[in-house]
C-alpha angles and dihedrals in degrees: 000000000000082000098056089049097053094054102047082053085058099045095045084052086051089058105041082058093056093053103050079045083057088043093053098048086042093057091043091047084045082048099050092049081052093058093039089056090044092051087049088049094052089037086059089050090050100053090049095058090046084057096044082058095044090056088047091049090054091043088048090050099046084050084052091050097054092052091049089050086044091039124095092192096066101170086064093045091054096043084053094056093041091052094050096043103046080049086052098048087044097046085045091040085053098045099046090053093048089055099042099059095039090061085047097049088050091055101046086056086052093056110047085045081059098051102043087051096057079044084066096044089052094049094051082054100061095036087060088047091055092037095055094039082055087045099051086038091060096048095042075067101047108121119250079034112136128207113223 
């Protein structure tokens, strides 16, 4: 009877592992969506700056206009406007890029947390598989056991 207990302490101990080892991959994946959220959310800010420069770019361009149209010297005035529009394409160029692969690069992160984390979940699986064929197995040869 000592024996019996024993093993169903153990087993309950077993358990109770597993289940911290299920708590834990729970809290990384719930981490992993927090981050996820946190790099859309950055992405979204992102995408709004680059709109607010986009609407200063085309004030900028419309200021640049009217002094072309006011302006005698208009080859000044034209270089003026090419110079500040071709500064203007490459700073929003840069910083989309920036952005852009910074957001990939979040989400790639994301992903493979996600997966390695399945991974673990897999692996418990399996462990609790081996561990409750091992399990049936020792008290199938438990003596006084009879096989149906």
């Amino acid at each position: 009877m000592a024996d019996w207990a024993a093993m169903v302490e153990a087993r309950d101990a077993e358990i109770e592992q597993l289940r911290g080892l299920l708590r834990v991959e729970k809290e990384r994946a719930d981490s992993a969506i927090d981050r996820e959220e946190t790099a859309e959310f950055a992405v979204e800010a992102v995408n709004t700056e680059l709109l607010r420069v986009v609407e200063h770019t085309d004030s900028e361009i419309d200021r640049l206009r009217t002094q072309v149209a006011d302006f005698r010297g208009w080859r000044v005035a034209l270089y003026e406007v090419m110079r500040a529009t071709a500064r203007s394409s490459r700073k929003t160029a840069r910083s989309a890029n920036r952005y852009r692969l910074a957001w990939l690069s979040a989400r790639r992160r994301a992903a493979d947390e996600a997966n390695f984390g399945m991974e673990a979940l897999d692996q418990a699986r399996q462990e609790i598989t081996r561990l409750r064929a091992e399990l049936s197995r020792q008290t199938t040869d438990a003596p006084g056991f009879k096989k149906s």
